[in-house]
PyMOL Python script that loads the backbone (N, CA, C, O; Angstrom):
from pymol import cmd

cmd.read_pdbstr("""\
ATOM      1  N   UNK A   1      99.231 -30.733  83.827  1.00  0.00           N
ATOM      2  CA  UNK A   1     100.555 -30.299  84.252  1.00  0.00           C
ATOM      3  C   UNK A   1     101.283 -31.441  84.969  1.00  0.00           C
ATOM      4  O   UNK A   1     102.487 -31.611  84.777  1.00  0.00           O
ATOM      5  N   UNK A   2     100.728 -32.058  85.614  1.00  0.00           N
ATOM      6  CA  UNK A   2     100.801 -33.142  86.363  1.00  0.00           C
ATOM      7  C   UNK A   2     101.555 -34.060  85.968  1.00  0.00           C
ATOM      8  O   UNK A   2     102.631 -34.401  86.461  1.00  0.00           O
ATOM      9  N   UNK A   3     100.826 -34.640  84.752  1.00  0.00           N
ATOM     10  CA  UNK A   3     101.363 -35.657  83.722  1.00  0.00           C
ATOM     11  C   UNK A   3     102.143 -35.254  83.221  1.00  0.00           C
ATOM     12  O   UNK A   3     103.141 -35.964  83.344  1.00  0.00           O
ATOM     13  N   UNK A   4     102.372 -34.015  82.376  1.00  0.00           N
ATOM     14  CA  UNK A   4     103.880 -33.827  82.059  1.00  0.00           C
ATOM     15  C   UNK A   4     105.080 -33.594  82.778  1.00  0.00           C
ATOM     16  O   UNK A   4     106.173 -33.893  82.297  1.00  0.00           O
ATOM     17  N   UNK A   5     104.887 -32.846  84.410  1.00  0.00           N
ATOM     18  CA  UNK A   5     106.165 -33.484  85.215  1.00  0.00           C
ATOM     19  C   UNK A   5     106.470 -34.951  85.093  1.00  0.00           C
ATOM     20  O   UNK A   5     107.552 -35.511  84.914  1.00  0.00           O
ATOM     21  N   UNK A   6     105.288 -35.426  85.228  1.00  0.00           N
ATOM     22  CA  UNK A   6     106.056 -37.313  85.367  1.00  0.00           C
ATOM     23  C   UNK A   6     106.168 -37.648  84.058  1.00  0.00           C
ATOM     24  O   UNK A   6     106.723 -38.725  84.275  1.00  0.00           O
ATOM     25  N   UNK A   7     106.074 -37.593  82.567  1.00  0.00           N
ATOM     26  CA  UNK A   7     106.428 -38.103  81.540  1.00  0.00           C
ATOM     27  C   UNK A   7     108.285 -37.177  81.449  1.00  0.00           C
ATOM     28  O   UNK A   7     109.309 -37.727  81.042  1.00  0.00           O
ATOM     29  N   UNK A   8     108.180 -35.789  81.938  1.00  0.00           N
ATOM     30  CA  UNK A   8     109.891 -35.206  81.820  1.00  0.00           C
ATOM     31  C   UNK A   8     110.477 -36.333  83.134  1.00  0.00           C
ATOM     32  O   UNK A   8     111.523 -36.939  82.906  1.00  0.00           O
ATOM     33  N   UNK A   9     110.190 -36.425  83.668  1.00  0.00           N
ATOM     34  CA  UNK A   9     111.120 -37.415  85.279  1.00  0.00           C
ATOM     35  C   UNK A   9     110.949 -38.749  84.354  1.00  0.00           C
ATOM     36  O   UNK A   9     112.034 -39.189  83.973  1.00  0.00           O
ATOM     37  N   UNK A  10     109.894 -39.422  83.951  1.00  0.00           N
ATOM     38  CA  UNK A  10     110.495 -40.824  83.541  1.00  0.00           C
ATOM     39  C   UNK A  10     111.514 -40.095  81.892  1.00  0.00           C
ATOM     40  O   UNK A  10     112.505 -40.787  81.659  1.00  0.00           O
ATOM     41  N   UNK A  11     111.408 -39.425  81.334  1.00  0.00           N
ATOM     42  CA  UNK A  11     112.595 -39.529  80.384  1.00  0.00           C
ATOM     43  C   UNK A  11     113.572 -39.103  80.891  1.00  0.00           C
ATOM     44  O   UNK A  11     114.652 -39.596  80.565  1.00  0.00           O
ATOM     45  N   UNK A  12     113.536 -38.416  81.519  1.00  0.00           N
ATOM     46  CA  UNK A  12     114.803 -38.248  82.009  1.00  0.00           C
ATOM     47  C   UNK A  12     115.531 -39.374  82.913  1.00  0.00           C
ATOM     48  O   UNK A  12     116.740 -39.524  82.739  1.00  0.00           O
ATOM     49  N   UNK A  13     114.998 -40.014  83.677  1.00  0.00           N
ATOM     50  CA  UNK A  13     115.400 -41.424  83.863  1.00  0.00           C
ATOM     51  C   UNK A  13     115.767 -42.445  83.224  1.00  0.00           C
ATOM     52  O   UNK A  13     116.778 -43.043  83.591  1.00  0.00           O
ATOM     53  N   UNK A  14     115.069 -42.853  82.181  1.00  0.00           N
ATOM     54  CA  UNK A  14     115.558 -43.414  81.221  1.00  0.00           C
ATOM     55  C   UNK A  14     116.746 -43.013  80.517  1.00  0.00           C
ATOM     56  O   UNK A  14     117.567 -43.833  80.107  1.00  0.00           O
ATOM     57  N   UNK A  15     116.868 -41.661  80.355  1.00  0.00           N
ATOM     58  CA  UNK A  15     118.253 -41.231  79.404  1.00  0.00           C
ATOM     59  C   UNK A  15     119.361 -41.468  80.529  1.00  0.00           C
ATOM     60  O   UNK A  15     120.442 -41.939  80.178  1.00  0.00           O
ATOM     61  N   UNK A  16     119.203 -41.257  81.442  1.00  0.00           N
ATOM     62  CA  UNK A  16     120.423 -41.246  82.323  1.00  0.00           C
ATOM     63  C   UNK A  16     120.578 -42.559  82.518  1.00  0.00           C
ATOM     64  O   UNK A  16     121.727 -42.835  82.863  1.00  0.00           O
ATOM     65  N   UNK A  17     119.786 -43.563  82.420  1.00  0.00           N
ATOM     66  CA  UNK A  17     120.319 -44.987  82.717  1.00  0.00           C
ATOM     67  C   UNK A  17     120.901 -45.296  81.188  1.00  0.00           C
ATOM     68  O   UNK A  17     121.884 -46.038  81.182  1.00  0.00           O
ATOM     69  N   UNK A  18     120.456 -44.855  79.958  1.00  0.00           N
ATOM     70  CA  UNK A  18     121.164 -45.415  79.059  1.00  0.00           C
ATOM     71  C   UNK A  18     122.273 -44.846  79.029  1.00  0.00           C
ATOM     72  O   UNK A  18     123.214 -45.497  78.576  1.00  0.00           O
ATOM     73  N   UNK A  19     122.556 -43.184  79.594  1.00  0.00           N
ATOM     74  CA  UNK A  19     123.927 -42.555  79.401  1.00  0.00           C
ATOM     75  C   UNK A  19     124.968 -43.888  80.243  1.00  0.00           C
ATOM     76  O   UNK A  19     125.968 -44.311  79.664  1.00  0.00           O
ATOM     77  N   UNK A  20     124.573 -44.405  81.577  1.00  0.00           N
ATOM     78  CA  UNK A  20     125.155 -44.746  82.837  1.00  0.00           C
ATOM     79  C   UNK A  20     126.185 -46.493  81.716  1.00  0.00           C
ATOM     80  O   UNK A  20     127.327 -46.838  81.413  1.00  0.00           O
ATOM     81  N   UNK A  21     124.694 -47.001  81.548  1.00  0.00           N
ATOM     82  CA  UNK A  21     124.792 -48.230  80.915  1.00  0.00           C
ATOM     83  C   UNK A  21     126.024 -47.517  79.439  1.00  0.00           C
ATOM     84  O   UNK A  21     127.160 -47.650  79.892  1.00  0.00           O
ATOM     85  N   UNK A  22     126.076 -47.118  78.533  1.00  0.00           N
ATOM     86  CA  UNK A  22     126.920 -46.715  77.588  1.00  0.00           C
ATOM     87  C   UNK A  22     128.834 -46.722  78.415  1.00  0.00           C
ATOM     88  O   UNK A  22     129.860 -47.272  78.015  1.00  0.00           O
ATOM     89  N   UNK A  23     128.611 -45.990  79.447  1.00  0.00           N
ATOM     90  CA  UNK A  23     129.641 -45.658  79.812  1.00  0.00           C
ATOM     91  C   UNK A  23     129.993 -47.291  80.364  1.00  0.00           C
ATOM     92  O   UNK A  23     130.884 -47.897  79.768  1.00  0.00           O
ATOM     93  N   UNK A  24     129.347 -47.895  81.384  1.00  0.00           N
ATOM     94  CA  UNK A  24     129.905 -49.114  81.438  1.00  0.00           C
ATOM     95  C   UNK A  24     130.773 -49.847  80.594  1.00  0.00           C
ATOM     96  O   UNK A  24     131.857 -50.425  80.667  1.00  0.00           O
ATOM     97  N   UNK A  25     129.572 -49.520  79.470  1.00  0.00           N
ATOM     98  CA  UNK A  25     130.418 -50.434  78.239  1.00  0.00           C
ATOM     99  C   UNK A  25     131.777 -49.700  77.781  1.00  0.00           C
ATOM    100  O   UNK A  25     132.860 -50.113  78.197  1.00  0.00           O
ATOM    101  N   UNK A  26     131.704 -48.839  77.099  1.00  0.00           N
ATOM    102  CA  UNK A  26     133.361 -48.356  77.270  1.00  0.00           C
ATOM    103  C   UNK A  26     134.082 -48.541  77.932  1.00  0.00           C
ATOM    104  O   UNK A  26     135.142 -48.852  77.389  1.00  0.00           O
ATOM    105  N   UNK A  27     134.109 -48.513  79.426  1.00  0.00           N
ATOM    106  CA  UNK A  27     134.582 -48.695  80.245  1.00  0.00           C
ATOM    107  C   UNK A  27     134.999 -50.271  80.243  1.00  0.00           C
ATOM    108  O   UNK A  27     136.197 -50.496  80.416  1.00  0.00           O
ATOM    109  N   UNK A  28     134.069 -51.459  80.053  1.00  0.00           N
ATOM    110  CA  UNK A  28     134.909 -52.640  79.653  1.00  0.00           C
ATOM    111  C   UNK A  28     135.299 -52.988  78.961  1.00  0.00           C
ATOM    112  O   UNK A  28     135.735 -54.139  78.951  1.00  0.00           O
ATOM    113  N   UNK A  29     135.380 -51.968  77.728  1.00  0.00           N
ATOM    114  CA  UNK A  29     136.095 -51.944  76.054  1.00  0.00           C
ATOM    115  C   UNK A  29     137.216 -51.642  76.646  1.00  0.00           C
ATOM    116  O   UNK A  29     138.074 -52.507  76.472  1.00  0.00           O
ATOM    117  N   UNK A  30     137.666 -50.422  77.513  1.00  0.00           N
ATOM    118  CA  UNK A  30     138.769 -49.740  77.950  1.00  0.00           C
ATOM    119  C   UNK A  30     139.734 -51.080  78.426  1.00  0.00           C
ATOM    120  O   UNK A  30     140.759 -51.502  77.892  1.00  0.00           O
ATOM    121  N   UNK A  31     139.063 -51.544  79.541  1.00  0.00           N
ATOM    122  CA  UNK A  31     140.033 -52.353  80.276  1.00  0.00           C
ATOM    123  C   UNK A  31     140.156 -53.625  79.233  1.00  0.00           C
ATOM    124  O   UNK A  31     141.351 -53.778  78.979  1.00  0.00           O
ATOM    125  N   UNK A  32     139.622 -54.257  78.779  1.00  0.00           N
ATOM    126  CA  UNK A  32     140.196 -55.394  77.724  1.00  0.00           C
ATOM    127  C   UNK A  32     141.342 -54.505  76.974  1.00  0.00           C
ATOM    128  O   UNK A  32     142.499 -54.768  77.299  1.00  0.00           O
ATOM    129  N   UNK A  33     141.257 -54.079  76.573  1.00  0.00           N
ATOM    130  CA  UNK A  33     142.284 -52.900  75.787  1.00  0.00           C
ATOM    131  C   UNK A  33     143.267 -52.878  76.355  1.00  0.00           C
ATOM    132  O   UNK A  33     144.322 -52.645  75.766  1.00  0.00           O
ATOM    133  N   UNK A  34     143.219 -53.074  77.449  1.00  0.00           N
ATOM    134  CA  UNK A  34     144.614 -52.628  77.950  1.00  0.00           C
ATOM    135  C   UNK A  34     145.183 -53.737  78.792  1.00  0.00           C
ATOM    136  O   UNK A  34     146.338 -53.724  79.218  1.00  0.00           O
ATOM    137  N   UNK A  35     144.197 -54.823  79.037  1.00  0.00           N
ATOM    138  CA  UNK A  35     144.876 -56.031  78.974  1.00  0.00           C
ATOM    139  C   UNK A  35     145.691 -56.730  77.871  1.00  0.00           C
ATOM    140  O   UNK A  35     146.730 -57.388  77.911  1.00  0.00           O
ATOM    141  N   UNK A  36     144.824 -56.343  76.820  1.00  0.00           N
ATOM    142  CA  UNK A  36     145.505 -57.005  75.632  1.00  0.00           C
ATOM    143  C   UNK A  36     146.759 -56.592  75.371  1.00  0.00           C
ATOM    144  O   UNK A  36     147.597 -57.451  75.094  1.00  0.00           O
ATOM    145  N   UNK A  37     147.146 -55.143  75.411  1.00  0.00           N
ATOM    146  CA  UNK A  37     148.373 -54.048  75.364  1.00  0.00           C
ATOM    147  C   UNK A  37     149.162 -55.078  76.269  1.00  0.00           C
ATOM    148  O   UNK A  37     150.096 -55.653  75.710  1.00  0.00           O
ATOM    149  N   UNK A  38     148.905 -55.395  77.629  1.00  0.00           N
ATOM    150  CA  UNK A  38     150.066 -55.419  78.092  1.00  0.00           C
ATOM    151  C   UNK A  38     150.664 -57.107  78.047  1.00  0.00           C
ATOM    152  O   UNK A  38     151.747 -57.558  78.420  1.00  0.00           O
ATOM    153  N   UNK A  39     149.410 -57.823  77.400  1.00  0.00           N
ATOM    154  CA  UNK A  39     149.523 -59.509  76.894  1.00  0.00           C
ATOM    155  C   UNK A  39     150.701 -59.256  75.817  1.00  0.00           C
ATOM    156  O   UNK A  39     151.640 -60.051  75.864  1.00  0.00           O
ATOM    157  N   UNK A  40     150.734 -58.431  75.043  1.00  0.00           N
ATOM    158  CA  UNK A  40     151.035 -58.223  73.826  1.00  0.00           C
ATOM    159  C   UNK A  40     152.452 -58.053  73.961  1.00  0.00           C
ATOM    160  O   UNK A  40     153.227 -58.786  73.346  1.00  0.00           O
ATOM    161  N   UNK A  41     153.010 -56.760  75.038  1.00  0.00           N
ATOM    162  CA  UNK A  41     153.862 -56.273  75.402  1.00  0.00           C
ATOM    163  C   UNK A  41     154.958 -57.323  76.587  1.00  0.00           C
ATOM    164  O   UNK A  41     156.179 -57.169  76.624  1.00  0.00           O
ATOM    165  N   UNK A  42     154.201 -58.351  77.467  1.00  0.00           N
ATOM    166  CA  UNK A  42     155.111 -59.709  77.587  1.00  0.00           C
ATOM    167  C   UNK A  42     155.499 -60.151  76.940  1.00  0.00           C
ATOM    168  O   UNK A  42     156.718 -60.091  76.777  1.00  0.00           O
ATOM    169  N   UNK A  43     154.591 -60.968  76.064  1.00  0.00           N
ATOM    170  CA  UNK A  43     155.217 -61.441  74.657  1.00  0.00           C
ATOM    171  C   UNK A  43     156.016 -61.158  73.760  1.00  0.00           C
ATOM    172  O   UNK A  43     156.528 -62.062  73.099  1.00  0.00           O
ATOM    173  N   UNK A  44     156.310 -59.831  73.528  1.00  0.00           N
ATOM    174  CA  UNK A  44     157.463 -59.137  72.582  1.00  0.00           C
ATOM    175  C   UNK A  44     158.308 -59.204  74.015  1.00  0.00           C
ATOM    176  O   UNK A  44     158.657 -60.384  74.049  1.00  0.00           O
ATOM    177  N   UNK A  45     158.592 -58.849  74.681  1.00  0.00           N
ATOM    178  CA  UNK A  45     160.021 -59.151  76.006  1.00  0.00           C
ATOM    179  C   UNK A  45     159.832 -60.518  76.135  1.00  0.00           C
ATOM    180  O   UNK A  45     161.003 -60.861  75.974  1.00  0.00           O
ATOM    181  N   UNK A  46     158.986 -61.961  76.374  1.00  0.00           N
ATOM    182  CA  UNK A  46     159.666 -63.171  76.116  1.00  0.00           C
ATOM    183  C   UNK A  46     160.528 -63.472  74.971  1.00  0.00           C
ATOM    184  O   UNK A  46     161.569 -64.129  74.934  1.00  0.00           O
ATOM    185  N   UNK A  47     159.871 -62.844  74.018  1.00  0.00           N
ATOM    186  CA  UNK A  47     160.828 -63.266  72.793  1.00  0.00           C
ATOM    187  C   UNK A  47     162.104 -62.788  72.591  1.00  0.00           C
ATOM    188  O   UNK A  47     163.158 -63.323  72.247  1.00  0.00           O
ATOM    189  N   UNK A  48     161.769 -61.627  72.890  1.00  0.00           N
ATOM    190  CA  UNK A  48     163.637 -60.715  73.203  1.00  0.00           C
ATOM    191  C   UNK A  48     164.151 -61.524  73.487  1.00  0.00           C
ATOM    192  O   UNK A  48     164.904 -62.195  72.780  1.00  0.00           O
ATOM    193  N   UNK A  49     163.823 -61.721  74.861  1.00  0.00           N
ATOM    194  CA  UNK A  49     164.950 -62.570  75.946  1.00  0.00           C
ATOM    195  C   UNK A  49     165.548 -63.699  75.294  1.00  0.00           C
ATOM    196  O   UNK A  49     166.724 -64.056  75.220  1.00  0.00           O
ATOM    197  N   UNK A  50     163.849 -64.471  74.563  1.00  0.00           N
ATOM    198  CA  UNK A  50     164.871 -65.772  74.082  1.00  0.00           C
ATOM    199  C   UNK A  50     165.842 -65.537  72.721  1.00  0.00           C
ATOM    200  O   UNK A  50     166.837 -66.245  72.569  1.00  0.00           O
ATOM    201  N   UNK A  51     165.554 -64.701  71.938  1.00  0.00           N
ATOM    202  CA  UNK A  51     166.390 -64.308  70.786  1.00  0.00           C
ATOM    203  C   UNK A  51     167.629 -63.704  71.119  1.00  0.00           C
ATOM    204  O   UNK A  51     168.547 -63.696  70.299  1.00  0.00           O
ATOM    205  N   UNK A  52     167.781 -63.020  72.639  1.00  0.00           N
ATOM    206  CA  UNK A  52     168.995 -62.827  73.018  1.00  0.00           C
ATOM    207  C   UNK A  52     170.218 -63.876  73.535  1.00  0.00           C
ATOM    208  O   UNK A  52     171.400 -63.687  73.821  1.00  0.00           O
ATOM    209  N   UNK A  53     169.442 -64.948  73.514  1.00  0.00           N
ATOM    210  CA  UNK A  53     170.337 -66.321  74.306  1.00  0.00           C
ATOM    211  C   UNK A  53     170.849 -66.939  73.404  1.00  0.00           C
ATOM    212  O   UNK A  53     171.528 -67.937  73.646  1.00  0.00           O
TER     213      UNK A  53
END
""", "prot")
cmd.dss("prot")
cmd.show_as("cartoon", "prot")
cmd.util.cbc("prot")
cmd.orient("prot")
């Protein structure tokens, strides 16, 4: 009985660090994403500006 509490506690540890680790990563997919959006979104208003002059 013993051993199978501690084989359910280490999987379950393990899954929750890979859930934890997954989300990280999205999470720095997210923010590049939305750096790029707003790199993207200067650049179309520099060009305005200068196509307006």
């Amino acid at each position: 009985m013993r051993a199978l509490l501690l084989i359910l506690v280490l999987l379950s540890t393990l899954t929750m660090a890979g859930c934890e680790m997954i989300g990280d990563i999205f999470q720095a997919g997210m923010a590049v994403g939305v750096i790029v959006v707003v790199l993207i979104v200067v650049v179309i208003a520099f060009l305005a500006r200068k196509l307006r002059r």
